[in-house]
N, C-alpha and C positions, 0 to 999 in steps of 0.2 A: 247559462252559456248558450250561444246562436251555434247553430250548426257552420256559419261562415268564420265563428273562429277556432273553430276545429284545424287541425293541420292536415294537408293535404296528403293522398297516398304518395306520390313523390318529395313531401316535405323534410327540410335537416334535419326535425325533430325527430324522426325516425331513425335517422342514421347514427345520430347522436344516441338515441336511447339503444337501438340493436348494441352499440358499443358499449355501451355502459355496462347492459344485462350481461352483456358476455365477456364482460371484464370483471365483473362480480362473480357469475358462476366460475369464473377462472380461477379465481382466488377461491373459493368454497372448494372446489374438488382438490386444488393444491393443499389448501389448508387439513383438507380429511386423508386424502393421502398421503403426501410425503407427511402429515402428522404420524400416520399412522407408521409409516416404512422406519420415522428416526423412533418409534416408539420401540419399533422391534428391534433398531441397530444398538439401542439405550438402554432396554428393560430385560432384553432377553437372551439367553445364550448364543452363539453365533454354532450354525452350523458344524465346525471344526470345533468347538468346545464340546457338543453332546456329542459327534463321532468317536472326540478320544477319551472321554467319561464312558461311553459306553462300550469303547474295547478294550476300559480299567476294568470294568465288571466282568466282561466276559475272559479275562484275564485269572479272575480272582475266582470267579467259577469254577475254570479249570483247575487252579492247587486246589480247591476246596475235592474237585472231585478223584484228583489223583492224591493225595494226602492228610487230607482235612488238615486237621493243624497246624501238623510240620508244614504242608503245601500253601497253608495261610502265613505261614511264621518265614516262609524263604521269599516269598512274594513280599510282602511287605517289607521286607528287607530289601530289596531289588527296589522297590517303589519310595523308598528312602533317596537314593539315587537320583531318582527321575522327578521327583517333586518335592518342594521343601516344607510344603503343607502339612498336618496332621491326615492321616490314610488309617481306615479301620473296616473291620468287616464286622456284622452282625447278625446274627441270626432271627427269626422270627421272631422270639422271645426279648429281644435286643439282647441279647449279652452277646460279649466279642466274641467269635469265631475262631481266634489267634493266643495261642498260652498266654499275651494280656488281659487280665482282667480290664474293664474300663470303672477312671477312677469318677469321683461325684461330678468334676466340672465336664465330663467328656459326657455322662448321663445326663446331665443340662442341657448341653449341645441337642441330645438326641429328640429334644421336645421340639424343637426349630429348625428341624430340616426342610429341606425345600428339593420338590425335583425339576428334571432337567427345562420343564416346559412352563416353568413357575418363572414371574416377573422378579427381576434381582430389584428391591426396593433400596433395601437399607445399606447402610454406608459398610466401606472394610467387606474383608471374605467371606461370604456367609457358606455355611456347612449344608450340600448336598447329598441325596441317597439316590443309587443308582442300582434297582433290584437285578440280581443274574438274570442275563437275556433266557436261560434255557430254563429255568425253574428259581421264579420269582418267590416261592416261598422258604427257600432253602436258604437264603441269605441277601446281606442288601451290602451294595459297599457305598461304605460314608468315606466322603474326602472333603476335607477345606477348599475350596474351588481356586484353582492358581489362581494368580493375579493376571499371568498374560491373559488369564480367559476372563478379566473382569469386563462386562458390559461398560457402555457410557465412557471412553475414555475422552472421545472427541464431542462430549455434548456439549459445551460451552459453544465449543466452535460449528456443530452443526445447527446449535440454535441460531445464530448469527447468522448461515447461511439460510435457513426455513424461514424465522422471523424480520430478516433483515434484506439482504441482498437479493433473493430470489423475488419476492414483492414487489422493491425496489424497482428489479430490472422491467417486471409485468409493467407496472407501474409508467417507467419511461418509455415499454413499447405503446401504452393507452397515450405516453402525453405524445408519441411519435404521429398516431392514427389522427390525433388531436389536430395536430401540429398540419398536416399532410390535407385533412377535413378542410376545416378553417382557415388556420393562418397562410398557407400557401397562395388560397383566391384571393385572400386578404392583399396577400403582398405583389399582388400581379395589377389588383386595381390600385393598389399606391403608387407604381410604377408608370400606371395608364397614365393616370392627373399627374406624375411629374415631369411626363411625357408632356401633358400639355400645355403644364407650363412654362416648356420650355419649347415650344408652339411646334412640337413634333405631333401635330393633328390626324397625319397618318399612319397613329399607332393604332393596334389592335388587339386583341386579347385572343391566347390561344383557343383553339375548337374544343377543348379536353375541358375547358372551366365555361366555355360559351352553351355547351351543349348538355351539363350538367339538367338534370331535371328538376332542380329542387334551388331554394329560394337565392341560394349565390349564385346558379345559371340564370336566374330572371336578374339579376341584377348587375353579372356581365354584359349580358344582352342589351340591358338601357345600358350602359357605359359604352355598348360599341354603338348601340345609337343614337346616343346623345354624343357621342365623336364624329359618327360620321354625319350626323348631320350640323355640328359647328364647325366640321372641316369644309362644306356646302356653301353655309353661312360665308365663311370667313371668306373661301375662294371666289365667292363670285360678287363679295362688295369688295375686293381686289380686282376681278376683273369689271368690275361697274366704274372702277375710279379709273381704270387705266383704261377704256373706251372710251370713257366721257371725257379725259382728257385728251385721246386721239380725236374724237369725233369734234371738241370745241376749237381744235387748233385751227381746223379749215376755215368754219366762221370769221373768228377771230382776225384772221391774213386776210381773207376779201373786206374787211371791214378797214381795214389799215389801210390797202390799197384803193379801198373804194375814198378813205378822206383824205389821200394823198392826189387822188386824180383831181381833174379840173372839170367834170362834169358841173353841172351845174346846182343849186340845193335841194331843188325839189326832186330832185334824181337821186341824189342822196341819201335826204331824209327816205324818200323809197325804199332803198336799198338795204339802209340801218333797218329799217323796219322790219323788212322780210327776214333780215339774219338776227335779231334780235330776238322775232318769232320764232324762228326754226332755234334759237338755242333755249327759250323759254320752255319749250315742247319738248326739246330735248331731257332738260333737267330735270320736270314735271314727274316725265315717264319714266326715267331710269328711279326718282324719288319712291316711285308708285312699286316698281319692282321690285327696290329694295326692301319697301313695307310691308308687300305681298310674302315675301322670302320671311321676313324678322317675326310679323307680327302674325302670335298663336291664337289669338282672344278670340272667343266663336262669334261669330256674325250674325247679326237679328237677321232672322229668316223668315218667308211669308210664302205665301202660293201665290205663283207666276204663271201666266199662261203666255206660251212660245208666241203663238200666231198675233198677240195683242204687241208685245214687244216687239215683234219682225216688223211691224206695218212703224211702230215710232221710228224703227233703226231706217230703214228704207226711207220714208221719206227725208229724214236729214243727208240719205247717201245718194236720190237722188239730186239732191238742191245740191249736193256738194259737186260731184261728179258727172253732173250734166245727163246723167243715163234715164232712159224713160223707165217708168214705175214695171213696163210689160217685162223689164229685163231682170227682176231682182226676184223673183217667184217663190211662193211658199207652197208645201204641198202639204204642209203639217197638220195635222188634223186641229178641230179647234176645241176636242177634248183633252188635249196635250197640257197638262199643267207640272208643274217643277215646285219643288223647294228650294229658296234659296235667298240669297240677298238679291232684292234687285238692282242695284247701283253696280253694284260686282259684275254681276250676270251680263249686265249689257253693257258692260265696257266689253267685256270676254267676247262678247257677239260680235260687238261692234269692231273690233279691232278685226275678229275674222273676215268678218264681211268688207273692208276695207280692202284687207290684204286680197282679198278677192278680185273685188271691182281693180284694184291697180294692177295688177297681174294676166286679167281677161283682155283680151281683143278689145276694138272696139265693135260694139254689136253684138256680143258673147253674153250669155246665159249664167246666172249665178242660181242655184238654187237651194231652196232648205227642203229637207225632208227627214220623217223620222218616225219612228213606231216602238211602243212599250215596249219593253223587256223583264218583265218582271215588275220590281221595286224601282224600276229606272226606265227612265226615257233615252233612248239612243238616237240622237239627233246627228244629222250631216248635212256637210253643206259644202256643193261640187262648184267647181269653177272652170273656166274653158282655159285655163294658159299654158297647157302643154304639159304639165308634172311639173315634177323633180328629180334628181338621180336619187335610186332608192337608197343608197348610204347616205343620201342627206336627208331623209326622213325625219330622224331625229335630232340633227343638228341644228332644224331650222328652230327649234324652237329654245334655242342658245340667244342669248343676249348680243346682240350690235352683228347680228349673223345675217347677211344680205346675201342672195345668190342670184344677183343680176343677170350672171352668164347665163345662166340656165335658165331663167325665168324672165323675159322681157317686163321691164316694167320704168317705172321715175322714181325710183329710188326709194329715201326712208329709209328709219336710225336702224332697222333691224330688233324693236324691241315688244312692237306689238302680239306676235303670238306667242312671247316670252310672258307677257301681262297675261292673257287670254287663259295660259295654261293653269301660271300658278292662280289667278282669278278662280278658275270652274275647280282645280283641286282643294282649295279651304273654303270649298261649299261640298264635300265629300265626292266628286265627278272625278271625269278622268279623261283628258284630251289625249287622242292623236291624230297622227296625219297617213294615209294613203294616197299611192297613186290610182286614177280611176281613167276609163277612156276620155284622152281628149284636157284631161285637167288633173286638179287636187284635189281628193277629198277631206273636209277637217271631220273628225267625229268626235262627238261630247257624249258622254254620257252621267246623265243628271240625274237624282233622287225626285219618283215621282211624288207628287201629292197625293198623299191616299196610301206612301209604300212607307216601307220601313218606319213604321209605329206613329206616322204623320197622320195628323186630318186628311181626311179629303175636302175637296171642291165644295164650294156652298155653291148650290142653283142660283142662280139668277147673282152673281157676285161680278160687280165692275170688273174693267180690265185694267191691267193695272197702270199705272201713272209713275215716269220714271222720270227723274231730274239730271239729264243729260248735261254733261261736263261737255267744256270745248270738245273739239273732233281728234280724234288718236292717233298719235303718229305711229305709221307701221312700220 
């Protein structure tokens, strides 16, 4: 057996076995117990049997000592009265003490006496000896033991309760603990899933079973997060359809309007084109976010180096956007290398660098900069266009989320630093946004090459070569 299938010190198995163990020695100390307690209620005289047997001796003591005979012969006559038993006295010698003789069967008796601390086995009255409290050799009085005083009356019935009911009830409090262990988280996660199939996504499961330590808290735990992130999933390809349906309406109406006019065709065919484009671009990137968000399958990953990829992104941004090469600056060292996809990675760049350049001045400063941090590279990349208000920090990077007011710029679907983000996180990174003097800062932080159990860098190793898709709408 592997030590990994050992159970953990917070594991059920534990909790289950302390139960068990202490459900068993429960039952072993009742069982030696109240065995024992019904064995003395069952076998043995009762308290009030040997108190009044032995204030019949100390009775008989006295006639013996104020009359001997006569004093045994009037007692016994009086004890005639008080109990319907056979009553005798006898002396050491055994012969009676009282002017009867004792006849054969009464000297039969006398071989099977029992005293008061002897277990009553045998069925019917058996014949007890009770020596004088004051001088035990002077005489013993023998009686037939009443019947009220017989042991065992209620043994049927206490057995039923020792063997039966008391067990029983141990029993139902183990299936209770059982019950309460188990089936409770059980029935809290069957409740989850009917929750969601009945598309109530923002259920939850309480803190009491979430934060359990042991294998049902690990497995609340993915049930609330595997809800909450299919309630993520589901909300925002709801909010993808109901954008994309706002955002294609406008097209659409300049498009009517545009083959309604009487412009001319080549004005036209123009026109179609450019809003044919913007909804092709459209569609593309809300596609691409949705695949980003859905699809978990891990990415072929390589070493990338930042500065080789900055110089591909740049020149397409500035043939795109007319800005000279002096204006897109990198400061990044060119020991800077990443793990990651590259396809991914530089759409993520490139979307930021975008939303840059359209947001800057014209004549404004875009730059990269960035320095190790351990197992990761912490790259940023500032811009001139005045911020943003700091509660929209994080909203920018919400899907069809434009903040024109605040940020002069020409527009765009609002989807590219939505791509950028989910992009750089399933390659393990982690985007945000700050305000810095004068602009925005975006910050990535990537898995370097060389950290987190990766190769490092091969000397002398090309730069890499990436297969750039059309330009990204931001």
């Amino acid at each position: 057996m592997k030590m990994s299938d050992l159970p953990g010190r917070h594991s059920l198995f534990w909790k289950l076995a302390c139960l068990l163990v202490a459900f068993c020695l429960l039952m072993i100390w009742l069982s030696w117990s109240w065995g024992r307690y019904m064995e003395e209620r069952n076998q043995f005289l009762s308290d009030e049997a040997r108190a009044t047997l032995s204030r019949y001796a100390a009775e008989a003591e006295q006639a013996w000592q104020r009359a001997e005979r006569d004093g045994i012969d009037s007692w016994l006559q009086s004890m005639e009265l008080r109990e319907a038993g056979w009553v005798g006295v006898i002396g050491g010698n055994l012969q009676s003490l009282s002017s009867d003789p004792l006849n054969e069967q009464e000297t039969q008796h006398l071989t099977f006496l029992r005293g008061l601390d002897w277990p009553i086995h045998k069925q019917g009255r058996p014949w007890l000896r009770v020596p004088f409290p004051q001088d035990p050799s002077a005489g013993i009085l023998v009686i037939e033991l009443p019947e009220r005083f017989l042991p065992g009356k209620y043994r049927v019935f206490w057995r039923v309760i020792t063997n039966g009911v008391i067990p029983g009830l141990f029993t139902l409090l183990l299936c209770v603990g059982l019950y309460r262990l188990l089936v409770v988280p059980l029935n809290n996660l069957r409740e989850q899933a009917n929750a969601w199939r009945a598309d109530q996504l923002n259920v939850r499961l309480s803190s009491g079973i979430t934060q359990r330590p042991d294998e049902l808290g690990e497995l609340a735990r993915a049930f609330d997060s595997m809800s909450e992130r299919l309630q993520t999933t589901v909300s925002l390809q709801q909010q993808l359809l109901r954008d994309l349906s706002h955002e294609l309406r406008t097209p659409l109406s300049r498009l009517r309007v545009a083959s309604e006019s009487e412009q001319d065709l080549l004005q036209l065919r123009e026109r179609i084109g450019r809003e044919v484009d913007g909804m092709q671009r459209l569609v593309e990137d809300t596609l691409q976010l949705a695949w980003l968000d859905t699809d978990r399958a891990p990415l072929p990953d390589e070493a990338i180096q930042i500065q080789a990829l900055w110089e591909m992104l740049t020149e397409n941004a500035c043939y795109e956007s007319g800005w000279p090469s002096l204006q897109l600056q990198c400061a990044v060292p060119s020991s800077c290398w990443v793990r990651g996809n590259l396809n991914t990675l530089a759409q993520a760049l490139e979307n930021i660098l975008r939303n840059a350049i359209r947001h800057s001045p014209e004549g404004g400063i875009v730059r990269l900069d960035g320095q190790r941090d351990g197992d990761f590279w912490h790259l940023w990349l500032d811009d001139q266009g005045g911020g943003v208000d700091g509660q929209e920090l994080e909203r920018i990077f919400d899907p069809f989320t434009r903040l024109d007011g605040s940020r002069p710029g020409d527009g765009g679907f609002g989807l590219g630093l939505s791509i950028a983000r989910n992009a750089v996180q399933r390659q393990g990174g982690t985007m945000w946004a700050q305000n810095v003097r004068g602009g925005l800062r975006m910050n990535l932080r990537l898995v370097a090459e060389g950290g987190v159990g990766s190769p490092g860098p091969i000397a002398g190793k090309p730069a890499p070569t990436v297969d750039l898709y059309q330009p990204q709408t931001v």
